[in-house]
RODO-2510 file (C-alpha; in nm, 4 decimals, decimal comma):
residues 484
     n   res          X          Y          Z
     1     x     4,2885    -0,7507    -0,6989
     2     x     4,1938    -0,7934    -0,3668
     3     x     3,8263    -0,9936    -0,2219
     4     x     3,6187    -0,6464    -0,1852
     5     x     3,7315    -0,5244    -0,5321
     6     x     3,6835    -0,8739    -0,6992
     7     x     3,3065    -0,9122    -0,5474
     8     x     3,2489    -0,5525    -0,7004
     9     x     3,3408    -0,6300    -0,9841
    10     x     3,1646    -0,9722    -1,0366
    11     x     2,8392    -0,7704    -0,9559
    12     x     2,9203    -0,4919    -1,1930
    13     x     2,9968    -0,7650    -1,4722
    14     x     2,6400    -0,9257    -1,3883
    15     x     2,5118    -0,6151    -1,4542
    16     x     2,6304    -0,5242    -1,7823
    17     x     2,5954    -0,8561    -1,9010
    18     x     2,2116    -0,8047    -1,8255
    19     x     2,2063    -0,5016    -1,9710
    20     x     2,3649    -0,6373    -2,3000
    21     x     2,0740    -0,9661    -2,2814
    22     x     1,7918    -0,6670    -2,2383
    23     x     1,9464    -0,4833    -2,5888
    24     x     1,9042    -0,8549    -2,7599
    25     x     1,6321    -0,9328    -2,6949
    26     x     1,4846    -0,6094    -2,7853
    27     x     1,5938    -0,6341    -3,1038
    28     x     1,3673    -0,8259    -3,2127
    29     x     1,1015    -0,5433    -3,2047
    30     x     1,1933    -0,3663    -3,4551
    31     x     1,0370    -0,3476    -3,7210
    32     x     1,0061     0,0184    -3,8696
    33     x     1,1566     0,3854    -3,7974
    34     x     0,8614     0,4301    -3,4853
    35     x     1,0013     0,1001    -3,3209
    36     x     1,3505     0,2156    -3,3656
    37     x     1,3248     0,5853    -3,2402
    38     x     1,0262     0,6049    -3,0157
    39     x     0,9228     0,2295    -2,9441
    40     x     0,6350     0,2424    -3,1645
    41     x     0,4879     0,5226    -2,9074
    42     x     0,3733     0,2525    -2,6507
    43     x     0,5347     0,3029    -2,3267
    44     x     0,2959     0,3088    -2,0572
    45     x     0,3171     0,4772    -1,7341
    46     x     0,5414     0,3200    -1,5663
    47     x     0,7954     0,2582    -1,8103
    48     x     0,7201     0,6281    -1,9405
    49     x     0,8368     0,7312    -1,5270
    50     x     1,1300     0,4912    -1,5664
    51     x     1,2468     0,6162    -1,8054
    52     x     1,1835     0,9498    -1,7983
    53     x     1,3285     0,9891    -1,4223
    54     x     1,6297     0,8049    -1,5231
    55     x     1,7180     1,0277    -1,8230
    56     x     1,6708     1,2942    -1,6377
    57     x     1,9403     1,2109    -1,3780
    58     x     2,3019     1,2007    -1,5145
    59     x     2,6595     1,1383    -1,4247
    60     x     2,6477     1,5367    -1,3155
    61     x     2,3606     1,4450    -1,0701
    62     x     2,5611     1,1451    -0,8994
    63     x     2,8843     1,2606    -0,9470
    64     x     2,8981     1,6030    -1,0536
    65     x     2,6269     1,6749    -0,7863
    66     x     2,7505     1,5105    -0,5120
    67     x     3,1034     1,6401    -0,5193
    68     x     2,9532     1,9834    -0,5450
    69     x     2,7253     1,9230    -0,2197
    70     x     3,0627     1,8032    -0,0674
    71     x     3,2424     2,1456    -0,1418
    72     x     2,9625     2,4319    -0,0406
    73     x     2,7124     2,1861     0,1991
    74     x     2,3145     2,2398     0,2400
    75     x     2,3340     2,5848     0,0340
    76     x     2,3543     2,3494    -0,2802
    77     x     2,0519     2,2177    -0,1885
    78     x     1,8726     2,5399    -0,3673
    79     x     1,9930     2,3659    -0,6934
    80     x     1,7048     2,0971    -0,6698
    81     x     1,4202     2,3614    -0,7430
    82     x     1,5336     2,3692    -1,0961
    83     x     1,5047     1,9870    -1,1519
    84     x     1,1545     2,0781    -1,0199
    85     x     1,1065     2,3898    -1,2236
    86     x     1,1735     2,1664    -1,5142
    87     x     0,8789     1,8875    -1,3805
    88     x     0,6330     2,1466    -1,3292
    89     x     0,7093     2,3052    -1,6965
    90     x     0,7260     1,9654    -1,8548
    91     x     0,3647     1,7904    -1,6851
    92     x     0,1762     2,1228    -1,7229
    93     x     0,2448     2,3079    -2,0352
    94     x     0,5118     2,1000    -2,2265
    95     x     0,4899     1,6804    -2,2454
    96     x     0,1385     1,6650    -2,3408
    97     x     0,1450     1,8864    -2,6331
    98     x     0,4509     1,6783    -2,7365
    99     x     0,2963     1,3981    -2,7564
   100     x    -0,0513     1,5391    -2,8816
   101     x     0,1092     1,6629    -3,2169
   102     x     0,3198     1,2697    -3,2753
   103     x     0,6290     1,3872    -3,4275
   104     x     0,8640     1,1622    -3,3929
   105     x     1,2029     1,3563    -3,3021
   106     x     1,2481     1,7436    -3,1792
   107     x     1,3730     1,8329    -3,5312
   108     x     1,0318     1,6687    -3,6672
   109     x     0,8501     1,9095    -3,4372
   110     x     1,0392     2,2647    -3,5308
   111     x     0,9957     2,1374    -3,8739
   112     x     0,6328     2,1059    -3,8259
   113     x     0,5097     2,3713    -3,6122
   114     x     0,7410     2,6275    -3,8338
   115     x     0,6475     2,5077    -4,1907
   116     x     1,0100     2,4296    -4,3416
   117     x     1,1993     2,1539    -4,3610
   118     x     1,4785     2,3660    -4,3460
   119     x     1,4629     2,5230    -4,0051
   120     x     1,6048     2,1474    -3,8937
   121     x     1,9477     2,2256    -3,9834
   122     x     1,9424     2,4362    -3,6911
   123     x     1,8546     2,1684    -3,4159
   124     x     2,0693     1,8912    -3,5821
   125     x     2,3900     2,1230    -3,5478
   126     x     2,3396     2,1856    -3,2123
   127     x     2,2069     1,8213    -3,1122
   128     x     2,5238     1,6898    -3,2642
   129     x     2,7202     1,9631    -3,0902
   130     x     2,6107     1,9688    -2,7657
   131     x     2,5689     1,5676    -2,7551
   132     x     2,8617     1,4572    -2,8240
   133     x     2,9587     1,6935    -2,5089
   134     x     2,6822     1,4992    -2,3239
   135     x     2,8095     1,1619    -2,3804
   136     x     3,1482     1,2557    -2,3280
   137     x     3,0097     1,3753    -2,0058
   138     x     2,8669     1,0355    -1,8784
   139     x     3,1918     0,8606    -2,0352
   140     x     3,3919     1,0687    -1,8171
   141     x     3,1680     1,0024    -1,5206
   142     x     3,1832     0,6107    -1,5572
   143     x     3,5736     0,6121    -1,5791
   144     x     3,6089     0,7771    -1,2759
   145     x     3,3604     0,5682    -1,0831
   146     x     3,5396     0,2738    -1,1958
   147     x     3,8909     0,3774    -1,1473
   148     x     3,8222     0,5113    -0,8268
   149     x     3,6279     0,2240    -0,6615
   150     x     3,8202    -0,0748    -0,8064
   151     x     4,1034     0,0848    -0,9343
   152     x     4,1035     0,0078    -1,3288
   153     x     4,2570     0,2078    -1,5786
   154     x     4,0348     0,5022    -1,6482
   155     x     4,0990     0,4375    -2,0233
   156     x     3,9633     0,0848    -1,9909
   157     x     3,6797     0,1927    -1,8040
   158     x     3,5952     0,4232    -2,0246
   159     x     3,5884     0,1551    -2,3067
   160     x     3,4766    -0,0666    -2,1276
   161     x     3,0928     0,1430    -2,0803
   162     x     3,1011     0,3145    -2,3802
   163     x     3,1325    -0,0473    -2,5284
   164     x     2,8307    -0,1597    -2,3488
   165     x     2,6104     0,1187    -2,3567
   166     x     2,6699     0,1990    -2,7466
   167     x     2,5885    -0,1881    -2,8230
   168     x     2,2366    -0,2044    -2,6717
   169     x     2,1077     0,1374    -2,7908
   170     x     2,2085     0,0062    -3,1087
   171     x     2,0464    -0,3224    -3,0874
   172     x     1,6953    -0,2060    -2,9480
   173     x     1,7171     0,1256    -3,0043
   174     x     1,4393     0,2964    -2,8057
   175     x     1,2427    -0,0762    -2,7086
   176     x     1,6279    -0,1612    -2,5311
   177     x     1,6433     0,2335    -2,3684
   178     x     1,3349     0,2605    -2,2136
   179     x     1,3373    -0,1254    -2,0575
   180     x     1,6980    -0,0841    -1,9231
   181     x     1,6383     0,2863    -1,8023
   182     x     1,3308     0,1444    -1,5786
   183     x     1,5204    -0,1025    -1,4486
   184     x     1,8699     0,1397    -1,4018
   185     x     1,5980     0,3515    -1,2562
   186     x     1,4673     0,1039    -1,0193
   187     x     1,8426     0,0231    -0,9196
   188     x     2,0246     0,3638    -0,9344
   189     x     1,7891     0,5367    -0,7282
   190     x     1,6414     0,2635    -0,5124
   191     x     1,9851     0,2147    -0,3852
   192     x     2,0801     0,5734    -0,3455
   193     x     1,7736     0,6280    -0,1177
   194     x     1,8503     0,3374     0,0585
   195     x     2,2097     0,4147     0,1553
   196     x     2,1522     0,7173     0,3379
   197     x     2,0611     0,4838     0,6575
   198     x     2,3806     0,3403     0,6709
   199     x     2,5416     0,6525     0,5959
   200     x     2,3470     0,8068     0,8611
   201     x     2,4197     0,5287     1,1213
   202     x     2,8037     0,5640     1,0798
   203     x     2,8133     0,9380     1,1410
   204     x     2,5683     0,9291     1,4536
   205     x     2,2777     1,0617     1,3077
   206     x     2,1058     1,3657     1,1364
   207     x     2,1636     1,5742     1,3947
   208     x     2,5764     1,4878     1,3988
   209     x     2,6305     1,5135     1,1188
   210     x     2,5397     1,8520     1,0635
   211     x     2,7186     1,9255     1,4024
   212     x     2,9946     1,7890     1,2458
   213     x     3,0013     1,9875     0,9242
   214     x     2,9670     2,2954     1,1467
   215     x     3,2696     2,2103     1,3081
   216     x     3,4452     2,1578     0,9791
   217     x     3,3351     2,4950     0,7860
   218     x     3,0102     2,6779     0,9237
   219     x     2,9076     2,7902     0,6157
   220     x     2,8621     2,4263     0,5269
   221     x     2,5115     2,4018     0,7197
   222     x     2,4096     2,7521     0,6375
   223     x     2,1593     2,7453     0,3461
   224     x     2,3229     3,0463     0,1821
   225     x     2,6892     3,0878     0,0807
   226     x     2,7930     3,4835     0,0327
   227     x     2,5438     3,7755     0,0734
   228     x     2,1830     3,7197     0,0074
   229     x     2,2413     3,8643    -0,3010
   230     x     2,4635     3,6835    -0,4101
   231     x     2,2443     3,3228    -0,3584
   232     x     1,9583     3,5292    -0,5180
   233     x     2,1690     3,4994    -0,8442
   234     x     2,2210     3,2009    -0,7814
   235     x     1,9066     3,0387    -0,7501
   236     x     1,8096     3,2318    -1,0088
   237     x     2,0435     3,1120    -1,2743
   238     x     2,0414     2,7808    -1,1418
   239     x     1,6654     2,7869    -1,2108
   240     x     1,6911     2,9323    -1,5364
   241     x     1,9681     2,6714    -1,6272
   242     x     1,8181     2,3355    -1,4918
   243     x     1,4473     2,4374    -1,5279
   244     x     1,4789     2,5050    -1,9034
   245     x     1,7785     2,3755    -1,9941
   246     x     1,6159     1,9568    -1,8617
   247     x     1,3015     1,9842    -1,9816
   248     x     1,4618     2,1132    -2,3258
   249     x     1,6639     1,8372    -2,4274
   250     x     1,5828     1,6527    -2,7020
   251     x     1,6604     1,3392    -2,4994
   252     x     1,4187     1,3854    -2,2227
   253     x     1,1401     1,5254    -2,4846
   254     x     1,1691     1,2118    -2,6754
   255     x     1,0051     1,0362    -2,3912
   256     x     0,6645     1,2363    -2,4387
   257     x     0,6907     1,1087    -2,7738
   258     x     0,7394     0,7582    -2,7141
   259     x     0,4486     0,7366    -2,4442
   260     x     0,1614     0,5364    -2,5271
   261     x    -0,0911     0,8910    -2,4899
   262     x    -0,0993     1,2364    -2,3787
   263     x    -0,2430     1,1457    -2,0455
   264     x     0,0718     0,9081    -1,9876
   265     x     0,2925     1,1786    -2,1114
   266     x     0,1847     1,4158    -1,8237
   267     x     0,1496     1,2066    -1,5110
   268     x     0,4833     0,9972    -1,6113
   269     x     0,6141     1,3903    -1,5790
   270     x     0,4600     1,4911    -1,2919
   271     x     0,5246     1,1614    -1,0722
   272     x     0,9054     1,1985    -1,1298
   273     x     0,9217     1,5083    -0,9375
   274     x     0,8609     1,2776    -0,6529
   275     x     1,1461     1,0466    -0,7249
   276     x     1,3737     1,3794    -0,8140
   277     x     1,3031     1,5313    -0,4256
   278     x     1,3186     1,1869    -0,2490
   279     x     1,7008     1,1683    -0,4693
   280     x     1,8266     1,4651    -0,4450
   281     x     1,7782     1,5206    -0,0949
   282     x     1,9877     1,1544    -0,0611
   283     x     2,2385     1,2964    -0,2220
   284     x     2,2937     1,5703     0,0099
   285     x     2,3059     1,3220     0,3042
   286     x     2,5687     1,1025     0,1339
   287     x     2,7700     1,4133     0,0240
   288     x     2,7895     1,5459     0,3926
   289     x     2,8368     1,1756     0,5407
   290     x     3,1254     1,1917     0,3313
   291     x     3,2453     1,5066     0,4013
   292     x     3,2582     1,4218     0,7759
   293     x     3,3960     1,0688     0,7550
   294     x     3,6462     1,2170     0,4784
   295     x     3,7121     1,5902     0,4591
   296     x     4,0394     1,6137     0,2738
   297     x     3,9051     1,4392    -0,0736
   298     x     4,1644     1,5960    -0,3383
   299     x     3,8980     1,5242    -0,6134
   300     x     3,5471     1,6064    -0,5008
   301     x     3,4126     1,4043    -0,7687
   302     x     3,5285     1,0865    -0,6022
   303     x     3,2916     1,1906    -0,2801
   304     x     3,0345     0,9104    -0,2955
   305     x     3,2226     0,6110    -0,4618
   306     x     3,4417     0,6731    -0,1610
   307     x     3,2058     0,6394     0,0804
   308     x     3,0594     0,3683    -0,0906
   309     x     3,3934     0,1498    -0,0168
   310     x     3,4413     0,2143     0,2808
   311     x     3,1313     0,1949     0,4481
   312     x     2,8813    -0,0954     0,2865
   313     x     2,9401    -0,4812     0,2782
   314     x     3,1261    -0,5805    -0,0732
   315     x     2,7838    -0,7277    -0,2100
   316     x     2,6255    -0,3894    -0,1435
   317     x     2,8982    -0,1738    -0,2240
   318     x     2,8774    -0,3426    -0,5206
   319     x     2,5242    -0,3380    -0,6102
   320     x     2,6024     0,0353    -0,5352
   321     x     2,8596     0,0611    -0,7873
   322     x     2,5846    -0,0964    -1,0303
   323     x     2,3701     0,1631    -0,9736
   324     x     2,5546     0,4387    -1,0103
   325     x     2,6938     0,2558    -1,3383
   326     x     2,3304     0,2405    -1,4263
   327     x     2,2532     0,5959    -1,3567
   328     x     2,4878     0,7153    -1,6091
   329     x     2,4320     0,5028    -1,8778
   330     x     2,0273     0,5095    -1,8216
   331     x     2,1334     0,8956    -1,9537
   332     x     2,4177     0,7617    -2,1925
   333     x     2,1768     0,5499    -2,3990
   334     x     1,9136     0,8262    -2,4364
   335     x     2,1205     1,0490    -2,5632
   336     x     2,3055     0,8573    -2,8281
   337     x     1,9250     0,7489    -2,9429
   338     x     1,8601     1,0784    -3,0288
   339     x     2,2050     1,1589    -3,2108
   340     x     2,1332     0,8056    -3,4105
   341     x     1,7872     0,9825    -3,4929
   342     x     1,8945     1,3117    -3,5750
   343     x     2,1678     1,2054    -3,8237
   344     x     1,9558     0,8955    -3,9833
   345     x     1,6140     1,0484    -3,9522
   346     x     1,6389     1,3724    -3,9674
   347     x     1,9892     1,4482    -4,1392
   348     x     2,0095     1,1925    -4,3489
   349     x     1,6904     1,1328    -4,5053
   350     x     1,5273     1,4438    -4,5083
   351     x     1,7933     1,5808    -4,6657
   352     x     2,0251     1,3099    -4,8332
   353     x     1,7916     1,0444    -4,9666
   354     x     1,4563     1,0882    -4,8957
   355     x     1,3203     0,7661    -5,0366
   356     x     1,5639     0,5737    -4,8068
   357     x     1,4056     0,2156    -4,6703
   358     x     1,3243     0,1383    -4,3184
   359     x     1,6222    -0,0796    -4,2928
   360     x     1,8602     0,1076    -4,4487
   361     x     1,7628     0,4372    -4,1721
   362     x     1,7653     0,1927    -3,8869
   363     x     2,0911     0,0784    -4,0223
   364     x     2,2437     0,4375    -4,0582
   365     x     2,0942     0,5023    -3,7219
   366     x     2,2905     0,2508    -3,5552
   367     x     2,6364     0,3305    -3,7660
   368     x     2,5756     0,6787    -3,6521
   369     x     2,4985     0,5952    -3,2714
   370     x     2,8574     0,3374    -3,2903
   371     x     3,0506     0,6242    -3,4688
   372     x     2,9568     0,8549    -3,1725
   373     x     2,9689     0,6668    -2,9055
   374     x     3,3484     0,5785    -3,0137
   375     x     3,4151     0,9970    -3,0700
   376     x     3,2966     1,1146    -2,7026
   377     x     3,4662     0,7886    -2,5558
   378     x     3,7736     0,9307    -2,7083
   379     x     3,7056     1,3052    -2,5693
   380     x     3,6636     1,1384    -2,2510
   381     x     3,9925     1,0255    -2,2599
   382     x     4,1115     1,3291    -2,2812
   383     x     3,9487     1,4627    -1,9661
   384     x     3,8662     1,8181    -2,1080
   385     x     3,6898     1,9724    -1,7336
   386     x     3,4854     1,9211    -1,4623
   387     x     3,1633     1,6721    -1,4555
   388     x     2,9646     1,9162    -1,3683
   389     x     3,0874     2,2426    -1,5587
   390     x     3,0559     2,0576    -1,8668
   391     x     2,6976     1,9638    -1,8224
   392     x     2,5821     2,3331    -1,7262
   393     x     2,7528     2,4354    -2,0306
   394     x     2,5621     2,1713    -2,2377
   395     x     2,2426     2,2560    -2,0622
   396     x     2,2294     2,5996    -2,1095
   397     x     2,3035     2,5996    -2,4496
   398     x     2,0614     2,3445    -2,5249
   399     x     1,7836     2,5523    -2,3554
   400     x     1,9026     2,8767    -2,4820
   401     x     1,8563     2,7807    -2,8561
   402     x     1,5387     2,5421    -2,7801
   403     x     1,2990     2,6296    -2,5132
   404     x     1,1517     2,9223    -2,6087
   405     x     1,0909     2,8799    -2,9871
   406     x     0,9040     2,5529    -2,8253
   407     x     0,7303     2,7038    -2,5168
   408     x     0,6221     2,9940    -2,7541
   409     x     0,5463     2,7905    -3,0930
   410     x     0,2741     2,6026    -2,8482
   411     x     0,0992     2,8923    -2,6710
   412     x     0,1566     3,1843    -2,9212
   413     x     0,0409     3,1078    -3,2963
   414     x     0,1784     3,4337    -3,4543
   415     x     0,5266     3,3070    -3,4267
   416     x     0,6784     3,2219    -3,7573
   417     x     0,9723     3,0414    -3,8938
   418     x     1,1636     3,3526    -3,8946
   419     x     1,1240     3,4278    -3,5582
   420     x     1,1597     3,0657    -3,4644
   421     x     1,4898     3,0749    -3,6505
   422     x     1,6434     3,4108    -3,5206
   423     x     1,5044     3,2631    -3,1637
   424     x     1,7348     2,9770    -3,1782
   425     x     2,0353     3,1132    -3,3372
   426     x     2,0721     3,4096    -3,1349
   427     x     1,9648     3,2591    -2,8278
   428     x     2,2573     2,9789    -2,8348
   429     x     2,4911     3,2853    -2,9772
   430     x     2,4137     3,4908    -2,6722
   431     x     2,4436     3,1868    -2,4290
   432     x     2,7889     3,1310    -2,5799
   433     x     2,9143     3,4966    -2,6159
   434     x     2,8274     3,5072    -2,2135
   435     x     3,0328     3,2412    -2,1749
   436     x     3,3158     3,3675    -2,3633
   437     x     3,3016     3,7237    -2,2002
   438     x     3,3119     3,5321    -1,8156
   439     x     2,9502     3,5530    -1,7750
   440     x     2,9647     3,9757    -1,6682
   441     x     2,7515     4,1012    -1,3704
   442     x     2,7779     3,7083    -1,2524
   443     x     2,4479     3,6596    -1,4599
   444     x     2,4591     3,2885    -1,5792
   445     x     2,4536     3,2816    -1,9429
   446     x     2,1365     3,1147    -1,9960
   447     x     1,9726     3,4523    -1,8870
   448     x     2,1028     3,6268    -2,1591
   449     x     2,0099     3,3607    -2,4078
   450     x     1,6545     3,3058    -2,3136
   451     x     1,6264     3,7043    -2,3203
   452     x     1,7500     3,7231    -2,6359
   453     x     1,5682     3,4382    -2,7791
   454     x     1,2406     3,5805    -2,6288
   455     x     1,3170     3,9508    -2,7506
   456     x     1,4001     3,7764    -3,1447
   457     x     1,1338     3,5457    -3,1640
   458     x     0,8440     3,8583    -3,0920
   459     x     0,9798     4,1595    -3,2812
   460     x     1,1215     3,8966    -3,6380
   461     x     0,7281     3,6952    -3,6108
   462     x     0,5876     4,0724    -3,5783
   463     x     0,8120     4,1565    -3,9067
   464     x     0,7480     3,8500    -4,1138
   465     x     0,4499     3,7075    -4,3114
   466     x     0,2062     3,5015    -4,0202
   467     x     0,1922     3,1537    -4,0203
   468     x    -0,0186     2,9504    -4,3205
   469     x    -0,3896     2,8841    -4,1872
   470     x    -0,3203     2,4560    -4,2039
   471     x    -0,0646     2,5405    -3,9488
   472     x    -0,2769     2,7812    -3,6948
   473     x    -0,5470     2,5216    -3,7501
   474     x    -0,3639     2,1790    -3,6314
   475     x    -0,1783     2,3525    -3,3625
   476     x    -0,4233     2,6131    -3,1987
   477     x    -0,7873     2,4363    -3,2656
   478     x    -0,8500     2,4644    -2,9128
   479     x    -0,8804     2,8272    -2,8828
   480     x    -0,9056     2,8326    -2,4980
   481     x    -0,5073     2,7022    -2,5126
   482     x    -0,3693     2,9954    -2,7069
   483     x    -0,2259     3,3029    -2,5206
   484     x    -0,3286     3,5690    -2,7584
***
């Protein structure tokens, strides 16, 4: 190993190894189910935005994201009004009424707002599902940072993060997520921002470097690719897809329920959109830096850990590395938290042994997260597709089968279990039929799921006995908030 890819790696080991201290000492807070899944519901605001932003930002954002940016140029740039679709959703109409009803996990919530314990099966299968694809995802993401950059294995690397990110969510469970997510937060996109100076510097400027991507392809500065309507689809399925499909997972919800109130739930929301514009609009800097200083990249995925090696002192490049390690896992952890909910909590005893003791759930919960964590490290292996396709896929189904039975259940109080139920199956069912017929007429399939889901839960409510009274009371009590 040579000096530059030794000092990398001596800050990357720092890292983890603080990472793995943070997951210890965390430990030691819990002391029931709350503490476990949702950190007894304490985070304040700025460890609510850490967190929050952090989750919210994946491998498919730094990698995925960037080697897309790298391919079609400043058109991509379009995709960032979904992230912010998804803020605006989330702060206004979503986080606050999360947090105002304290259920503990999204499962919980269904279950409560649709009066059965049984409509749960429904979001555990898919949680499970989908999540294992999301780990896998971030897996996949760290292996090729690390095998790229300082050229180990990508089967080691892949062990080697799963390894570290599996043992602190288990430790600390929520307490050890939302502390090292601020501070992966902090790191992954403080340096990010920070690097597009340098980047900037090398290239000879804004200006330049757009020259220079003219020179390479045109349509590379244009902010369309194709026929206007063609990028009219495409901003509106990438909408559709990012704007529902983010603020619908279970992994970013979880934050609203962990935050200390409802006021803390909204601004934590509403503040990240900041961070998201400020990042996003970084990445598209270091992805054209990158595709002027190195236009030939075989594997577009590899566009910014490139640059990073070749243009920033070893300490920095390494700190770099660090945060784009940290990035991924601030995502990783969340997302095994909830799949060590769902199967302890809200699989196991709701439906398996409901008398079960605190320990014994936190103790399932942490079998379940290592037992994961180990399956989508071995997927990852395996390399099944690109970053980024995989995470659309994820995403869409995800907000196919959740976001309107939610968005609806809030604002609408004739919808009833049935509806919620039809909503959810058929909406994830159309998302995935869409998918398997090519996605016709170029319409994403998200579209067709949230139209289906939309259509199923009106006209099965309308058809089926309306909600008990307990339930219309605890959720619509504030008439003024109910779209009648």
């Amino acid at each position: 190993m040579d000096n530059i890819k030794l000092t990398y790696t001596i800050v990357l080991v720092g890292y983890l190894l603080f990472m793995l201290i943070i997951g210890y000492i965390t430990s030691k807070k819990i002391t029931s189910e709350e503490s476990f899944f949702v950190a007894d519901k304490s985070l304040g605001f700025i460890v609510s935005l850490g967190t929050f932003a952090a989750t919210f930002v994946s491998s498919s954002s730094i990698i995925g994201y960037v080697g897309w940016l790298y391919s079609v140029g400043w058109s991509g740039m379009w995709a960032i009004g979904g992230t912010l679709l998804s803020v605006i959703i989330g702060s206004l109409f979503l986080m606050g009424k999360l947090r105002e009803y304290g259920e503990n996990t999204i499962p919980d919530l269904f279950a409560a707002r649709y009066y059965d314990k049984k409509i749960k099966i429904i979001p555990i299968v898919l949680i499970l599902l989908m999540y294992i694809v999301f780990i896998t995802v971030e897996v996949m993401g760290a292996g090729k940072v690390l095998n790229g950059l300082l050229g180990i294995n990508y089967n080691v690397a892949v062990i080697i993060t799963a390894a570290v990110f599996v043992f602190y969510t288990m430790s600390g469970g929520m307490y050890a997520v939302a502390w090292t997510d601020l501070f992966q937060a902090i790191m992954g996109f403080g340096f990010v921002i920070a690097s597009i100076f340098v980047a900037l510097n090398k290239v000879g400027g804004f200006t330049q470097m757009n020259i220079k991507l003219a020179q390479i392809d045109p349509s590379l500065v244009s902010p369309i690719t194709g026929s206007v309507s063609t990028a009219v689809i495409f901003i509106m399925w990438n909408h559709l897809v990012w704007g529902t499909g983010n603020i619908s997972q279970p992994a970013v919800i979880v934050r609203a329920l962990s935050a200390k109130d409802v006021k803390t739930a909204k601004i934590s929301t509403a503040w990240s959109g900041i961070v998201f514009v400020l990042f996003y609009f970084a990445l598209m800097i270091l992805a054209g830096t990158s595709k002027v200083l190195f236009p030939n990249l075989k594997d577009v995925d590899l566009a910014f850990p490139v640059l990073v090696q070749n243009l920033f002192h070893p300490i920095i490049g390494g700190l770099l590395i660090s945060s784009i390690i940290a990035i991924i896992m601030s995502t990783a952890d969340s997302v095994l938290l909830v799949v060590g909910s769902t199967i302890s909590k809200d699989l196991y005893k709701d439906f398996i042994k409901p008398h079960a003791s605190v320990g014994e759930i936190v103790k399932i919960s942490r079998v379940a997260i290592m037992g994961v964590g180990i399956l989508s490290a071995l997927f990852a292996l395996t390399k099944p597709a690109p970053i980024l396709s995989l995470q659309i896929f994820n995403y869409s189904t995800i907000g196919a089968a959740f976001f309107i039975p939610m968005m609806v259940g809030f604002y609408w109080k004739r919808a009833t279990r049935e509806g919620a139920m039809a909503s959810m199956v058929g909406g994830a069912l159309a998302n995935l039929l869409w998918y398997w017929l090519k996605k016709p007429w170029g319409l994403d399939p998200i579209i067709p799921g949230l139209a289906v889901g939309l259509v199923l839960i009106y006209v099965v409510s309308m058809l089926s006995p309306a909600p008990p009274e307990h339930i219309t009371e605890k959720f619509f009590s504030k008439a003024s908030e109910v779209l009648k």
